[in-house]
N, C-alpha and C positions, 0 to 999 in steps of 0.2 A: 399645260404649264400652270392656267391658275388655281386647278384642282389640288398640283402638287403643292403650290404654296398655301392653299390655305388648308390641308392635314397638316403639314409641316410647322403651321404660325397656331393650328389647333393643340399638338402636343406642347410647344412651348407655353399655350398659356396656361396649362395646369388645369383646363376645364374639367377633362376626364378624370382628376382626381377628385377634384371638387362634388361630380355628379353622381360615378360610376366606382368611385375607389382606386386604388392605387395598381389593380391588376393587371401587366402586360398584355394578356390577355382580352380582355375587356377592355384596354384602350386600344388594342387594335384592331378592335372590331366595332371601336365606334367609330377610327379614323374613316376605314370603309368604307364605313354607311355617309360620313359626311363625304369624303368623296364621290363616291359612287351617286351622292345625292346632288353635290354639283356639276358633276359629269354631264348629267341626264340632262340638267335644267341651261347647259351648255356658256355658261356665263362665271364670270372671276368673280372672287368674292360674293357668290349666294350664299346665307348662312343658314343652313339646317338647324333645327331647334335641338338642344343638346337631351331633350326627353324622349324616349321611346315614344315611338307612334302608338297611337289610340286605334281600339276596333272603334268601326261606326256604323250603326246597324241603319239599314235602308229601311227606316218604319216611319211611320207619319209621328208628327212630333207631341201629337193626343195622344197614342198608345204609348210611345216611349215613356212618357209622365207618367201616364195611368200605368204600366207594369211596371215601374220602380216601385210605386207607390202601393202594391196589393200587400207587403207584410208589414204596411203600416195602415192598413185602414181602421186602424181602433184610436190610431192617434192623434190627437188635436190638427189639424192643417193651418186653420187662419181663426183668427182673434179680432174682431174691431176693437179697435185699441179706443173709439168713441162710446159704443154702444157697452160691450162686453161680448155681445153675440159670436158665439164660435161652430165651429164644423170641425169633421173630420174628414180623413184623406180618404175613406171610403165617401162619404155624405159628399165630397166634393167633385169624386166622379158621377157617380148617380146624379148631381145636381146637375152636369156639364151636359151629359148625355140626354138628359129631360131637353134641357133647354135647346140640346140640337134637334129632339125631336120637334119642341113648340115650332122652331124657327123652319121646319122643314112644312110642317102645318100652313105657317102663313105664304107659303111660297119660295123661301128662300133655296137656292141651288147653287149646287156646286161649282165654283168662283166667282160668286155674288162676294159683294163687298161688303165689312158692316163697320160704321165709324162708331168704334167707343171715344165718349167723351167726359170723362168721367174722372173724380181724383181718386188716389187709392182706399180700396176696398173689399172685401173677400168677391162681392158679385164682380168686378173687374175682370179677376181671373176667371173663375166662372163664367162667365161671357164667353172669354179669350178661348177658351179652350171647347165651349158651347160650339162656340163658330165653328174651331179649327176643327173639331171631329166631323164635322158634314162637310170638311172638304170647301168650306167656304175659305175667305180672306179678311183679316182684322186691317182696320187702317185706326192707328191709334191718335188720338187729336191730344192736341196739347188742353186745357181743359181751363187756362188761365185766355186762349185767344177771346178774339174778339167776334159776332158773325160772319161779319168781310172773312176775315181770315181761316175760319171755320169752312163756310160755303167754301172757298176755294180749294180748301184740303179734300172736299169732300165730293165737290166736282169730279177733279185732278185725279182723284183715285176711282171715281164711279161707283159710288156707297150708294145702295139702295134698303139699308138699316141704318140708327144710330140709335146705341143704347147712353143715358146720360142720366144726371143726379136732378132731384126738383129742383133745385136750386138753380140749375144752370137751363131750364128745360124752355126758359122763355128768348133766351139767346140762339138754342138749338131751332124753336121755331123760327125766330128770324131768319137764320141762316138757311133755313129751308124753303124761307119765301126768295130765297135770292138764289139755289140752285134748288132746282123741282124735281130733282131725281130720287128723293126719299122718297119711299113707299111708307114706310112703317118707323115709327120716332117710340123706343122704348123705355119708358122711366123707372129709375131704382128705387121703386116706393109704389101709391097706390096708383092705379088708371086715371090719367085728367083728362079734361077735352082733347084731343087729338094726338092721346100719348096711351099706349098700351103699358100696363101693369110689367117687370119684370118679374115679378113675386106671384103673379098670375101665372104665367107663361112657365115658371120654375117648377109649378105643380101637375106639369104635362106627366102623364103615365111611362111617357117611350116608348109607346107603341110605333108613333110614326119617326122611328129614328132609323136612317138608311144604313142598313147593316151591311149593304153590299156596295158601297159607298169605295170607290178605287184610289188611291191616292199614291202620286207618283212623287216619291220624297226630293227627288234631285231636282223634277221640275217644277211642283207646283208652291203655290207659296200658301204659306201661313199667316204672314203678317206685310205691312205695307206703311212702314215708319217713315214719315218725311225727314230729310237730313241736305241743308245747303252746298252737300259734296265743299271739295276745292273753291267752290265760287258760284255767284248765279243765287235764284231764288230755292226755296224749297221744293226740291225732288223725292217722289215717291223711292226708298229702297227696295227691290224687290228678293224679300227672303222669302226661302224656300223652308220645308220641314228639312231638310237633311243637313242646311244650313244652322237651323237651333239645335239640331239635335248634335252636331257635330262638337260646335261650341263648350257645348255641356260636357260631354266626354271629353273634350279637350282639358278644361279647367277644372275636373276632377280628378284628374292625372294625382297618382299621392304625392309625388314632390309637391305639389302646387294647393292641395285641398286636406284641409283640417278639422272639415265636420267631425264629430267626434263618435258616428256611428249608433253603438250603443244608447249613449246618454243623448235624446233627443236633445237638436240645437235650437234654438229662439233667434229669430232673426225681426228684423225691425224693419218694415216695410212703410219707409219716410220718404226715400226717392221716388217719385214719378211713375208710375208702372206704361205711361206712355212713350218715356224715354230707354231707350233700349237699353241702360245700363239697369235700372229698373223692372226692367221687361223679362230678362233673360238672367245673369248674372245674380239677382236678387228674387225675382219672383219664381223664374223655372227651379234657379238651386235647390231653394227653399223647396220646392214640391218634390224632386225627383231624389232628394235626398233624406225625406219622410220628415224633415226638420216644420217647426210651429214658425209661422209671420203675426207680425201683431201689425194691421195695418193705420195707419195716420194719415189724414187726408192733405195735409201741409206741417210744414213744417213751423211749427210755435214754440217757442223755448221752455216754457213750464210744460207742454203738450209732452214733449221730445223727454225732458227728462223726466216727468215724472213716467214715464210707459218704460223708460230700461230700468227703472226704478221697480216700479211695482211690480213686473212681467219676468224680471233677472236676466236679461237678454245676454245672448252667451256672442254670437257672429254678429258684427256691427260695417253694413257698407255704409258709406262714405262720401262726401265729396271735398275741395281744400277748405269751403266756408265753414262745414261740420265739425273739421277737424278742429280750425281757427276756434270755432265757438267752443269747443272743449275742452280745448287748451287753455283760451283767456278769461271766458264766463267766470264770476264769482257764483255763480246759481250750480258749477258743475264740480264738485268735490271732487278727491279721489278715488273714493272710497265707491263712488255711482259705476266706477266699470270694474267692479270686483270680479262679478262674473266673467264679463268680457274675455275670450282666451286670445279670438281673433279679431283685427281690423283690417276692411279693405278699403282702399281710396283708390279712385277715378273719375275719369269724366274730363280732368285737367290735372296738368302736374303740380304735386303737393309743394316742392320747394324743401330744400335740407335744412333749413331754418325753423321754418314751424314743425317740422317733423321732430327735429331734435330736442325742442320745445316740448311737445306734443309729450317724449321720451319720460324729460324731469319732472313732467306734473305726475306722469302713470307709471313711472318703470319701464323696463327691457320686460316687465312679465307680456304683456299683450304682443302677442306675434303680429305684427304690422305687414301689410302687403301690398305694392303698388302695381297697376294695372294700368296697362294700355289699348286703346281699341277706337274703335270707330261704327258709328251704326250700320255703312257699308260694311263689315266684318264681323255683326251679330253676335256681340262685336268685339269678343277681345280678341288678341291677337300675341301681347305682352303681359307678364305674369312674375313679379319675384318669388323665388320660391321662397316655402315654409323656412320659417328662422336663419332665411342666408339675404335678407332686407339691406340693399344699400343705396342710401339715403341719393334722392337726385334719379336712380333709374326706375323705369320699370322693367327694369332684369330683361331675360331672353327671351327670344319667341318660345311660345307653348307646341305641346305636341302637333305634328301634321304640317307644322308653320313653317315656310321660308321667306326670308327676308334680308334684301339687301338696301346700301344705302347709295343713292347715285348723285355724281359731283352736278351740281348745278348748272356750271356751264358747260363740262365736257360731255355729258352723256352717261361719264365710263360709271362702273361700279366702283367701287372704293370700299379697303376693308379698315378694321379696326385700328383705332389711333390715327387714323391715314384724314382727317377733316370731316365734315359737314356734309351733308346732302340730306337729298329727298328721303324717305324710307317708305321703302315698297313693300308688299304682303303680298303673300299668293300659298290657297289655303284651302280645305274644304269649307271652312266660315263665309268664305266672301260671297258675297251678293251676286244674285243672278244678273244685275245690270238696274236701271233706273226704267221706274214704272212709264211706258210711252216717251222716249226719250235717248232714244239710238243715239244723237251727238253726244248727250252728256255723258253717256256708257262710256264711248270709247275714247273720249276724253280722261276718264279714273282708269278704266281696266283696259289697257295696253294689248296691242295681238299677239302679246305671250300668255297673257294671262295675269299680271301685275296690277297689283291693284296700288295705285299710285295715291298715297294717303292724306299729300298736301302739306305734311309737315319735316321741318328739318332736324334731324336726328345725326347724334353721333355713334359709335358703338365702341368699348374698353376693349382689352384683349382677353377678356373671357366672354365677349358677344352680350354685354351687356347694352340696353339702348339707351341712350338721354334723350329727353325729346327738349330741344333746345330753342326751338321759335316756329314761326309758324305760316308755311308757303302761304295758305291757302287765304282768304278771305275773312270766314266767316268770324265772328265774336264768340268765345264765351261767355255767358254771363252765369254764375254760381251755378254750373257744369249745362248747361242751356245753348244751344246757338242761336243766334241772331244774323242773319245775313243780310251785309250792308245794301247788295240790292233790293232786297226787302223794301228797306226803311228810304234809300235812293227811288225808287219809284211811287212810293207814299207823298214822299216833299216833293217832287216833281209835278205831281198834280195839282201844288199847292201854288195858286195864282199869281202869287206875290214871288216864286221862288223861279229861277230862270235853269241857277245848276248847282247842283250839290254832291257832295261826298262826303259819306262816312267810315270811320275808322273806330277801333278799339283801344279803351285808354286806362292802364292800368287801375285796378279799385283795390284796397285792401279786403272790404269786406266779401263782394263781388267776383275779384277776379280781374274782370275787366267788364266796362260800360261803353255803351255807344255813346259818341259823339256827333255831332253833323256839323259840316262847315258849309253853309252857303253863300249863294249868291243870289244879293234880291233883287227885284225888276227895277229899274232906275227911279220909278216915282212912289213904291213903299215906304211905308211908315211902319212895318211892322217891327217888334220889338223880340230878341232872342226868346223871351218867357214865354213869348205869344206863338211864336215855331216851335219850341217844344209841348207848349201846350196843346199845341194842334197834333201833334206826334203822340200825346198819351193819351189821348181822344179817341186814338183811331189804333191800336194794339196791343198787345198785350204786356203787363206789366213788365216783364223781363225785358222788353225791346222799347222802351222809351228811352230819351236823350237824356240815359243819368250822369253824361257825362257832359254835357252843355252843348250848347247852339253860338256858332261861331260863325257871325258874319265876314268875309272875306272879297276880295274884287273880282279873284279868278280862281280857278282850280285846277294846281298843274297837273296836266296831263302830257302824256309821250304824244305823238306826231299821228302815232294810228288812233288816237284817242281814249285812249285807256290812262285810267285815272291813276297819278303815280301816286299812292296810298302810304306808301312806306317812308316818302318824302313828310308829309301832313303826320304822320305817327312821328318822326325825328324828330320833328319839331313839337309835336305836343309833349313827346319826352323831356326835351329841352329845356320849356316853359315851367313843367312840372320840379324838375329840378331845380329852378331859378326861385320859386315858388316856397318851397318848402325849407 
């Protein structure tokens, strides 16, 4: 019955016009396929993505790159947008292949670990794809932590490499006197005391590269992103190649992907490449679609515009702060995204406000696209298609994707216009499970296979998604998570502090910024500056108290002792309102 109602509530809503055309024909043979596709999956209201399924070849996610990339090896690949220094998409396999030979040299084998730690740069990818051709495993580190924080990424994952910048090379020693499992500490520059040359190592011949090197695309992983799931501290994701490689051919589906082919595309490599919007979405696109990255190590506002300035950058991702800053900067003219055909934004929802905003400074010329996903789902999942952008969603699930929304309290599924819930995914993208970590797996991905994403979403009657708040825990900070247990077991160690909780408090520039509300021991003196200062001492900049330190007497919790978060959020809402 709920199959019939939902082809039945399918043709009413005109989607099949919208996707497929107007031909009886060709809507009854999508009704079908949506049928037939929640028959199988045995559940009301499952939504089939309105795209035709994607092939997806079972190859490791190095050759998948590297044979896109053979009719473009004359092409520029990557740019340091600092230096000038560039490669090509030939020069950057031969580079990758070396260095899996160097790394096969020092010992390293097939599902060792190596933590890059590094900001963006062409040897980044290099590395990445170094590693993954020997069948090793990347664990990407954020590259603003701290050592504390670092060591334990690097523990947690079982890294017996780390490749990193000089600059940061004396933190990566640290962290390596606090977990002793590195063998080898790689630096992007020359050899220093107890740091191997990566510019050495890059001039390996490939003799010793293992050509017979097996790799099992569904099981073995590529990469090993931390991500605070739903709740809890930072968990290893465990992707696999057939999970990047899936992605990729998802999101170039042509409804969905506007490279331009012919006319190489210029992309701006500003985001993070240790953040898997970054990683995958911005760094693999950019390679597999033979398109030029100019990369940038952070983001600097003269840095940022002068390189789509000088560079003509054509494909521009995204996050809301980005947007914000090129919407309201006076430093950002019109005229600087002439080029520009496409924008993507993600990581957090944009908001129809500044979008629309975003609109009158630049025109309807720039094709705008909002993306949904999660580092569990490698990670997009959500995609508006080319030139059918509405403002507030990020449009339907992508090819291969199903997804439904489920009510809160009742369990049930619930379809379009029908309220609020959870929204689940279940995909070839989604994650093998969490790296050592069997409860937290099956806490996210349910014994159907659901991957339970933590946030509350509604869907229109064309299966369009909003993402409307947000189940899970964690914070965004300008597209970054922060996980309040994180920062709750940081102050907890702190002498003077007995109990604490934090939450996420809206920022304009930001997003949202942690807060902490504690409770100090009956005979302190300390003073709120003095607890966030102890807080930015000890992590990384995006996870300091930008949001204040708020002494309080208790901290209401439910009866089983779980911190009721959403209470302390109503009320900072509250305040803020009263405030302004």
């Amino acid at each position: 019955m709920g199959s019939v109602r939902s082809a039945s509530s399918f043709l009413r809503s005109g989607l099949f016009k919208k996707y497929y055309g107007s031909s009886p024909l060709a809507a009854s043979c999508r009704v079908l396929r949506q049928v037939r596709g929640c028959a199988s999956l045995s559940d009301r209201w499952v939504i089939k993505s309105p795209f035709n399924d994607v092939e997806i070849p079972e190859i490791s996610y190095p050759q998948y790159i590297f044979d896109a990339a053979k009719k473009n090896e004359q092409k520029t690949a990557w740019i340091n947008g600092l230096t000038g220094q560039s490669i090509t998409h030939g020069e950057f396999q031969t580079l990758s292949r070396g260095l899996g030979s160097a790394l096969t040299r020092l010992g390293m084998k097939q599902g060792d670990v190596l933590g890059i730690v590094s900001p963006n740069c062409p040897e980044f990818a290099i590395t990445f794809f170094g590693v993954a051709s020997i069948g090793c495993i990347n664990t990407t580190v954020n590259c603003t932590y701290t050592a504390v924080e670092i060591a334990k990424q690097l523990e947690n994952s079982g890294a017996s490499f780390v490749m990193t910048h000089p600059l940061l090379l004396t933190t990566i020693q640290e962290a390596c006197n606090i977990y002793k499992g590195v063998k080898h500490i790689i630096v992007n520059g020359p050899a220093q005391a107890g740091a191997l040359s990566l510019q050495d190592l890059l001039k390996d011949d490939g003799t010793a590269f293992p050509e017979d090197i097996k790799i099992n695309p569904k099981e073995d992983l590529v990469v090993l992103p931390y991500s605070s799931g739903t709740t809890g501290v930072p968990k290893g994701v465990m992707l696999t190649h057939y999970n990047l490689v899936a992605n990729l051919q998802q999101i170039t589906h042509p409804s969905l992907m506007s490279v331009r082919g012919a006319v190489q595309d210029i992309f701006l490599g500003v985001l993070p490449f240790f953040h898997i919007y970054g990683m995958v979405p911005c760094m693999g696109l950019s390679l597999m679609t033979g398109s030029l990255t100019v990369t940038l190590p952070m983001f600097e506002p003269k840095l940022f515009v002068g390189a789509i300035e000088k560079y003509k950058v054509t494909y521009l991702h995204t996050v809301p702060p980005l947007v914000s800053f090129l919407t309201q900067s006076p430093m950002v003219k019109p005229e600087l995204l002439d080029n520009v055909h496409t924008m993507v934004c993600g990581a957090a929802p944009v908001g129809p406000v500044l979008i629309n905003e975003f609109r009158k400074k630049f025109t309807d010329r720039i094709q705008f696209q909002e993306g949904y996903g999660l580092t569990e789902a490698a990670p997009v999942t959500h995609l508006t298609p080319i030139n059918r952008y509405l403002p507030g969603s990020t449009g339907p699930s992508i090819p291969n994707t199903y997804a439904k929304i489920v009510d809160l309290e009742t369990g049930e599924t619930i379809g379009p216009n029908e309220g609020t819930g959870e929204l689940c995914i279940k995909g070839p993208q989604i994650m093998k499970g969490y790296y050592c970590n069997e409860k937290a797996t099956k806490e996210t991905i349910d014994e159907d296979g659901w991957l339970h994403t933590g946030d509350i979403a509604k869907m229109d009657q064309d299966e369009n998604v909003y993402i409307v708040d947000r189940l899970k825990e964690l914070i965004k900070v300008k597209g970054l998570q922060v996980a309040p247990a994180e920062l709750e077991d940081l102050l907890r160690d702190h002498p003077d502090i007995t109990d604490v909780a934090v939450i996420g408090i809206p920022d304009e520039r930001a997003g949202e910024v942690p807060r902490a509300y504690v409770v100090l021991s009956q005979n302190s003196t300390k003073t709120e500056e003095e607890i966030a200062q102890y807080v930015e001492e000890n992590v990384a900049p995006h996870k300091k108290l930008a949001g204040g330190v708020i002494f309080i007497n208790e901290i209401p919790k439910l009866a089983t002792g779980k911190i009721l978060r959403r209470k302390l959020k109503e009320t900072a809402l509250e305040e803020m309102k009263m405030t302004s």
